[in-house]
N, C-alpha and C positions, 0 to 999 in steps of 0.2 A: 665456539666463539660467540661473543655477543652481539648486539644489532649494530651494525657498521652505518655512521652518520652519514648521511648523503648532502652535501653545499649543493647548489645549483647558481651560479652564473647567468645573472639576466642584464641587458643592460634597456628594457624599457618597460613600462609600465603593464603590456600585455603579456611579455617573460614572467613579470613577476607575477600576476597573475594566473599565469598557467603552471609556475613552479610552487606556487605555495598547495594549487588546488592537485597538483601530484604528488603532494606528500611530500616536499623537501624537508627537512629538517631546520636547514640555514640557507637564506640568501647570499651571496657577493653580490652586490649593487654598482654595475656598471654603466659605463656607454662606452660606445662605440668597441663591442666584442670583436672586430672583425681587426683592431689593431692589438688585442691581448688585454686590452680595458682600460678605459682611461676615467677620472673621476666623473660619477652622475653628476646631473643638475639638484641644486635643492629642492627642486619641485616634487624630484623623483626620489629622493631621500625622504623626506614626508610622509611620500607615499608608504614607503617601503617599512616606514617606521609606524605605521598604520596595522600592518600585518600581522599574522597571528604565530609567525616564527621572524626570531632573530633576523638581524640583515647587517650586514658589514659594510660597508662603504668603501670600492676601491679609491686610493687618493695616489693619484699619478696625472700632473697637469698637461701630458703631452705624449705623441707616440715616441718611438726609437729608442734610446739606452738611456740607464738611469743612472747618471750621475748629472747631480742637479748644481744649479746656481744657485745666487744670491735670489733672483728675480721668480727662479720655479719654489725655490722653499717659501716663500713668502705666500704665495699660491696656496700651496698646499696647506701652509699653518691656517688659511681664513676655510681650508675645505674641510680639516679636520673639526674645525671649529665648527663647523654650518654642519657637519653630521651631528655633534656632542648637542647643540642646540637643538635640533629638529626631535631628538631621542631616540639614534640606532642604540645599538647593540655594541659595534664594534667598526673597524678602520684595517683597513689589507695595506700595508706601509712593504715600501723595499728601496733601495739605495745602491749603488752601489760605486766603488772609485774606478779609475780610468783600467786599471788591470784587470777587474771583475769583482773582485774583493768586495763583500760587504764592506760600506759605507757606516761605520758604527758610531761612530759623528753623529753624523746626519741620524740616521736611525735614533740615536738616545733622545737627539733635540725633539725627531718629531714624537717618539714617544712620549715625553714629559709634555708635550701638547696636546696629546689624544688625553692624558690622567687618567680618570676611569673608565675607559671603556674598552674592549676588549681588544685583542689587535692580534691580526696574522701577518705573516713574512710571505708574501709573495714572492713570484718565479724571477727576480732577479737571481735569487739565488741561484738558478740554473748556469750564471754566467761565470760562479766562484770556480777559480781555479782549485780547490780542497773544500769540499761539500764537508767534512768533518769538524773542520775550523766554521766553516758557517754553522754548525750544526751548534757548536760551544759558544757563539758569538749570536746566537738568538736567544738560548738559555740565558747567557749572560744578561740579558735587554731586556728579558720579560717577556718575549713573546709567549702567546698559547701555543701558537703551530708554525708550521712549516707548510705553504702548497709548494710541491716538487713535483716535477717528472724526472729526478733523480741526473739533472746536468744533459738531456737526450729531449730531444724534440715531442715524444709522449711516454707516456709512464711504464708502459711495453716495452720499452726499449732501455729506459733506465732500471726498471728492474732489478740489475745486482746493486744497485749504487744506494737505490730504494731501503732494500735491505741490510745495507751497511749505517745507512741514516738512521734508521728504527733502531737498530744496536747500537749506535751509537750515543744517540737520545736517551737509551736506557730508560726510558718511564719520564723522563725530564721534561719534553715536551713531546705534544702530537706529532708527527710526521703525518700528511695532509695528500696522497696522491695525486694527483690533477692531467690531465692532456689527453685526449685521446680514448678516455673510459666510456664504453659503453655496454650494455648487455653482453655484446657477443667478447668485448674483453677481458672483463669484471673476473671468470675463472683462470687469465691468468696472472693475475696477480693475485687473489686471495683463493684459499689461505696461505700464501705462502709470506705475505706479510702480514707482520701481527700489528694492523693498523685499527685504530679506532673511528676514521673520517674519509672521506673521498671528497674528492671535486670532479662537476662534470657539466658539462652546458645541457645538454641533453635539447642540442637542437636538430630543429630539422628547416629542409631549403624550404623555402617561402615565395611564389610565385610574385618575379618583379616585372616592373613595367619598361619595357623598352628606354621609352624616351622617357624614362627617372632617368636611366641607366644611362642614357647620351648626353643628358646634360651635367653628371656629374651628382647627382642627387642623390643617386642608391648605388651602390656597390654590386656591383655582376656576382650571382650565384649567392643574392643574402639567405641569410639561418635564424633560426627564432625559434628560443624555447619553446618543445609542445611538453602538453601535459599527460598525451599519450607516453610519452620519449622517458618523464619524469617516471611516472606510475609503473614503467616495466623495471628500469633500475632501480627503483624503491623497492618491488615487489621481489626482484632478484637479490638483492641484500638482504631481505626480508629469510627469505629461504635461505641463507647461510647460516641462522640463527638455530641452534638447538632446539629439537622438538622435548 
């Protein structure tokens, strides 16, 4: 097989930093990981756009489900904007209606707002009641890829469904594994998907301050890209590669 692309998921400045310097391939440009990601600041879009590998921008203005209003897409249309401005790479978009259903609505508008730049389907799709219908209804949009853990809380566990999507996709678009991957997971999923990308945070706990933590400032048991975390799943992808 050939070298399998590694994304990395940061959502702050020293993420990005530690993931570029491990060998990422692509950034996902977040904040606040610890809700699934919600859109960066422009500040950190700049940054990011600064970098010596791509970065994608997640654009989702708020935690919980994603079916949006009038008030969040408008949101979003000035954050796709402020990535295309600043000069990423690309825009992590997902939608979706009250039964789980991609939102292809929604999806096309913000597409034809992103224009040129590159755009992946985020884990809304995990909420489609028929992963094969989303699977046709992201081809249909344009997307590149797909990030999945195949409708299952991490990618170990979706699995068959993983592998239903890759056949399904037929070469059409990436299928994008995400949730859960790390060294000690990585053999089992591959080879047995014939995927071309992954996603992973590749973080580790990060020593927090009590009283952050009492007053509501930092989140009990935070995570933060290392670059050690980076450099061993690089390295293990690396080694699946044909001698």
């Amino acid at each position: 097989m050939s070298t399998v692309l590694l994304e990395v998921c940061v959502d702050d400045a020293e993420g990005l930093a530690a993931a570029v310097a491990g060998g990422a391939d692509r950034i996902e440009l977040c904040s606040a990981l610890a809700l699934g990601g919600l859109t960066p600041s422009r500040g950190l879009m700049a940054r990011a756009a600064a970098a010596p590998v791509p970065a994608y921008a997640m654009i989702r203005p708020r935690g919980g489900g994603f079916v949006y209003g009038d008030a969040d897409l408008a949101v979003m249309s000035d954050d796709i904007a402020a990535a295309r401005d600043v000069g990423l790479a690309g825009v992590v978009l997902g939608a979706s209606r009250p039964d789980g259903r991609l939102d292809t609505a929604v999806l096309a508008r913000l597409s034809q707002e992103a224009g040129p730049l590159g755009r992946t389907l985020h884990r809304a799709v995990d909420l489609s009641p028929d992963l094969s219908e989303a699977v046709d209804s992201a081809v249909a949009l344009g997307f590149e890829r797909i990030l999945t853990s195949g409708g299952q809380r991490t990618a170990v566990e979706g699995i068959d469904a993983l592998e239903a999507m890759v056949a399904r996709a037929a070469g059409r678009i990436s299928i994008m594994p995400g949730a859960g991957i790390r060294v000690d997971t990585l053999a089992r999923l591959l080879p047995r998907l014939a995927v071309t990308e992954i996603h992973a945070s590749c973080a580790l706990p990060v020593g927090g301050d009590p009283r952050l933590a009492a007053f509501g400032f930092e989140m009990a048991g935070a995570r933060r890209t290392g670059r050690a975390a980076v450099g061993a799943l690089k390295g293990a992808l690396l080694a699946l590669r044909p001698r």
